[in-house]
C-alpha positions in Angstrom: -45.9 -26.2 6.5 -44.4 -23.9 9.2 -41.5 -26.1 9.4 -40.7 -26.6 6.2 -40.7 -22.5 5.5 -38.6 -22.5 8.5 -36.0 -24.9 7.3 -36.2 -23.4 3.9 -35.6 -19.8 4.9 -32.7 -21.6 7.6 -31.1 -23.3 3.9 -31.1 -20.0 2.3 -29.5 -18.0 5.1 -26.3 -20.8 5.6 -25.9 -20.7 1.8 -25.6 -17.0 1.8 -23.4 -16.8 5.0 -21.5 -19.3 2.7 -21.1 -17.0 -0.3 -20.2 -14.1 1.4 -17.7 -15.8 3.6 -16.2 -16.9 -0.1 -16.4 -13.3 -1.3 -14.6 -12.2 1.6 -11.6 -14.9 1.4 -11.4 -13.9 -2.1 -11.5 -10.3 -1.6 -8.4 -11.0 1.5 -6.3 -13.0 -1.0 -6.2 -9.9 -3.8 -5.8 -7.5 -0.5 -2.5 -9.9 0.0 -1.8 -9.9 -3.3 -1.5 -6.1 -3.2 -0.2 -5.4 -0.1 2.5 -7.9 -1.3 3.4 -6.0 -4.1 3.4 -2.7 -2.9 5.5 -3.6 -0.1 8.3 -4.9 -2.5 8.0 -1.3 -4.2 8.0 0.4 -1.2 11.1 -1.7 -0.3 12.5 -0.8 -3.6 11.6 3.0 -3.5 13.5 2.8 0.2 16.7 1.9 -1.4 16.4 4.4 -4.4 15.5 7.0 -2.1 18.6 6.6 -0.1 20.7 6.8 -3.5 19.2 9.8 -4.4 19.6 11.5 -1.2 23.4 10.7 -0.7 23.6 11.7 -4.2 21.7 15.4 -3.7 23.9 16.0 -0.4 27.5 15.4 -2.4 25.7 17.9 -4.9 24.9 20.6 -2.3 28.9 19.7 -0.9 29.5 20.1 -4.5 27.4 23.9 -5.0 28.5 25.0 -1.6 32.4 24.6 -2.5 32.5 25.6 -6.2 29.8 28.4 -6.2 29.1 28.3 -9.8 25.2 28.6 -11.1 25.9 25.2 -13.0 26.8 23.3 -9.5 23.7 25.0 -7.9 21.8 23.9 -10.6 22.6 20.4 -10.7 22.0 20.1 -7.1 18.7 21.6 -7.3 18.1 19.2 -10.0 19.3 15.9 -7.6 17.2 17.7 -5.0 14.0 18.2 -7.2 14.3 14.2 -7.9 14.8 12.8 -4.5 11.9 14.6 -3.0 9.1 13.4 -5.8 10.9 10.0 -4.9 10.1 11.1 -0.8 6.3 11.8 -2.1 6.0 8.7 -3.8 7.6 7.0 -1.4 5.0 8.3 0.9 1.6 7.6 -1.1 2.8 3.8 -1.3 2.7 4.1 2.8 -0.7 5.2 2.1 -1.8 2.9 0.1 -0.5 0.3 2.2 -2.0 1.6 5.7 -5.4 2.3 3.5 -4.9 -1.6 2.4 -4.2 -2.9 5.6 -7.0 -1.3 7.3 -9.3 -2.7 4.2 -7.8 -5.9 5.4 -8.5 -5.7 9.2 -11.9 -4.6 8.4 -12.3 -8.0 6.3 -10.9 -10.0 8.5 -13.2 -8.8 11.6 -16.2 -9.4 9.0 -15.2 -13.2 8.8 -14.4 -13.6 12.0 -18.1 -12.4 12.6 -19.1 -14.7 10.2 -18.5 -18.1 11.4 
């Protein structure tokens, strides 16, 4: 009888060591899946930002040589732009640093696991 609890209880803790390791491969492959993604924006914002920067410099050229409030204000403007690009720019970072630590964490869990 001791035996057979034994091997029962030895059954139910493989099965569940079996259902979390396929919890944890799932929960990697949507980590991927977003890490994936928000690199291509990140990549994307990187390019946009750089647009936007050149473009708020030749505005300040722009304000500093013509002095006129409408020059200032369109570089303000160009300014105002490129840095809520910058802090978007840097909460995808974030997100991706936050992701890939998520995904280390995982991946030391299955490790464990086998």
């Amino acid at each position: 009888m001791r035996m057979a609890v034994w091997g029962w209880l030895w059954l139910c803790d493989s099965r569940l060591e079996d259902v979390s390791r396929e919890r944890i491969e799932r929960r990697l492959q949507g980590l991927a899946r977003q890490l994936n993604a928000l690199r291509g924006d990140l990549r994307v914002c990187d390019e946009q930002l750089l647009q936007l920067t050149d473009e708020a410099d030749e505005c300040r050229l722009r304000a500093l040589v013509s002095e006129t409030p409408l020059a200032e204000h369109e570089y303000r403007e160009a300014q105002r732009h490129a840095d809520r690009l910058q802090q978007h720019r840097d909460e995808l970072a974030t997100q991706i640093t936050r992701l890939e630590a998520d995904q280390d964490a995982l991946l030391d869990r299955f490790s464990a696991s086998r």
